[in-house]
Residue, then its C-alpha position, 0 to 999 in steps of 0.5 A: x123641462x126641456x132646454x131645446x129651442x121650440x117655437x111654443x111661446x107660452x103666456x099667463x095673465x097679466x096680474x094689472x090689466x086695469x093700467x097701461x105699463x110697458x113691458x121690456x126685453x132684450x135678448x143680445x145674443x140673437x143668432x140667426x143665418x144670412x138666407x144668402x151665405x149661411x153665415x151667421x148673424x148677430x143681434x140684440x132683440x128688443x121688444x116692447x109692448x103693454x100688455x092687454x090680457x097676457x104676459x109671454x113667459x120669459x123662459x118659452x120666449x127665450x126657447x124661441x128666441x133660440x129657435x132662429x139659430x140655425x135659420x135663414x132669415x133676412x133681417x126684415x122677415x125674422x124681425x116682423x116674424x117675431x112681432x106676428x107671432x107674439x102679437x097673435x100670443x098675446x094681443x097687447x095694446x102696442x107692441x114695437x120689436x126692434x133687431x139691431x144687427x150687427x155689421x156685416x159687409x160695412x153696414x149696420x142694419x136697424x129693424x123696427x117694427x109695430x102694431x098698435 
């Protein structure tokens, strides 16, 4: 099993598909670099969704989460990133991926962002 950071998100089926119930996650160690400075950026990643015929594996969505470390991202893109590449994994019925990163130069920045 490795333990290096991958961009392969993995799924299995969703043991309720006859019901709506909502997934959650929260990842408060999300890195990633400032496309600008190179400075790292700090973040807690939430994720919500209901699932439609897939579940992501916890283990390959922290790999991925892990794989922006050493990236250059502005907020906005690794945030709506993030919702493009699990909504093409898993097409749940709704899916909200919110980045609430930390202070940087006096100001707090809040993405959210949807489908579904």
């Amino acid at each position: 099993m490795t333990t290096s950071p991958s961009k392969d998100l993995e799924w299995f089926e969703n043991p309720a598909p006859q019901r709506d119930y909502e997934i959650r996650f929260e990842c408060p160690e999300f890195t990633c670099l400032c496309p600008r400075t190179g400075q790292p950026d700090f973040a807690t990643v939430r994720i919500r969704y209901v699932p439609d015929g897939r579940c992501v594996e916890l283990k390959s969505l922290k790999l991925y989460l892990w794989s922006f470390r050493d990236e250059g991202h502005f907020h906005e893109a690794v945030t709506n990133r993030i919702l493009d590449d699990l909504v093409a994994l898993l097409s749940p019925r709704s899916m909200t991926v919110e980045g609430e990163f930390q202070v940087r130069g006096g100001i707090r920045t809040v993405i959210e962002a949807s489908q579904g």
